[in-house]
N, C-alpha and C positions, 0 to 999 in steps of 0.2 A: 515759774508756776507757783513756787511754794509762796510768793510776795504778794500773788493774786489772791491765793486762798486765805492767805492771813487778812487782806484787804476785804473781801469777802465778809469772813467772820467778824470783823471790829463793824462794818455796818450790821450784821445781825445784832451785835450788842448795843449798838445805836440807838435801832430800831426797839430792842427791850425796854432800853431805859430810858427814850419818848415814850413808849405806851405807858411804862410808868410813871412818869412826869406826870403825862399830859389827863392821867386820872388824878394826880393828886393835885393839879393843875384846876380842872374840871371841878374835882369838888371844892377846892377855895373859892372860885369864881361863883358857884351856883345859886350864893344870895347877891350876887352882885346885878343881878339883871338878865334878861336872855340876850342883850343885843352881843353884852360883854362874852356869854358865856360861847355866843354864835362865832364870835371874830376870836374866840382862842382854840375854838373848832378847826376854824377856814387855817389857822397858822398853824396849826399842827395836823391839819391834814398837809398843807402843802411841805410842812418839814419832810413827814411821813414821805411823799411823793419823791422830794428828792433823794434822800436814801434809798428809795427803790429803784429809781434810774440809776442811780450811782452801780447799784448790787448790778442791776441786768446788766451794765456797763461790762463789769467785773466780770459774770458769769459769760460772756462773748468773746471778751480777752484768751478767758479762760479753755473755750473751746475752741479759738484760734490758733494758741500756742499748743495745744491737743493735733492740731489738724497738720503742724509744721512737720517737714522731712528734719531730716537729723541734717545739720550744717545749715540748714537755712536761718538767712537774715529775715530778721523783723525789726520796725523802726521801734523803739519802747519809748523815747521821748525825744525832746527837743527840750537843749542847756543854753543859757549862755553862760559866757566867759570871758575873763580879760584875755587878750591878746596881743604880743608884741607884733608892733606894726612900723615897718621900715620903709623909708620912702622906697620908692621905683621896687614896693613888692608890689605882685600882682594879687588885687582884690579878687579874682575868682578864686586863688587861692585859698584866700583864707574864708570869702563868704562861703564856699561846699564844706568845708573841713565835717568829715565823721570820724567819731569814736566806735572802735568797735570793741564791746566786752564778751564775754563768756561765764558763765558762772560768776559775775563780776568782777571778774578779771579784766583790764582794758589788756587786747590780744592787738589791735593794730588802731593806728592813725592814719586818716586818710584824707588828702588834701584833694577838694574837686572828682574824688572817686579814683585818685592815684593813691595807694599803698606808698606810705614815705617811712614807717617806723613797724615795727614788727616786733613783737613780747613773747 
């Protein structure tokens, strides 16, 4: 929760310091033309846009892990990684493999939804 909210705030100050930019941006450009000053518009409106998708992203995460019971799994990403791979192992194996963390702590590995290792 606390990785969301700090995630959160670094787009609020994103977000600060385009608005800042994009005046002092704005006013460099202003004898430059309106076509100029139009297309540094349209780019920093669409930065602006994705920062805000980003936050609302953020802020849903955020009332997701809000809405979880205590012990409940949530997926938080998708790693890859090297893996030793042995002939005549079985690929289901290793393609399901989950990590499961806590506090980020890794508490268990789990091969295809089997429990093989335990922290």
């Amino acid at each position: 929760m606390r990785e969301l909210q700090q995630a959160v705030a670094q787009v609020d100050l994103e977000l600060k310091h385009l608005e800042f930019q994009g005046k002092k941006l704005l006013s460099d450009f202003s004898n430059q033309g309106r076509e100029a000053v139009e297309a540094l518009q349209q780019r920093l409106e669409s930065e602006r846009q994705q920062r805000l998708q980003a936050k609302q992203e953020l802020l849903q995460k955020i009332q997701a892990v809000a809405a979880l019971e205590l012990g409940e799994e949530v997926v938080h990403s998708t790693v890859e990684a090297d893996w030793t791979v042995e002939i005549g192992q079985s690929w289901s194996q290793i393609q399901g493999a989950e990590i499961v963390l806590k506090d980020d702590i890794v508490v268990e590995i789990r091969e295809a939804g089997r429990l093989t290792k335990e922290g």
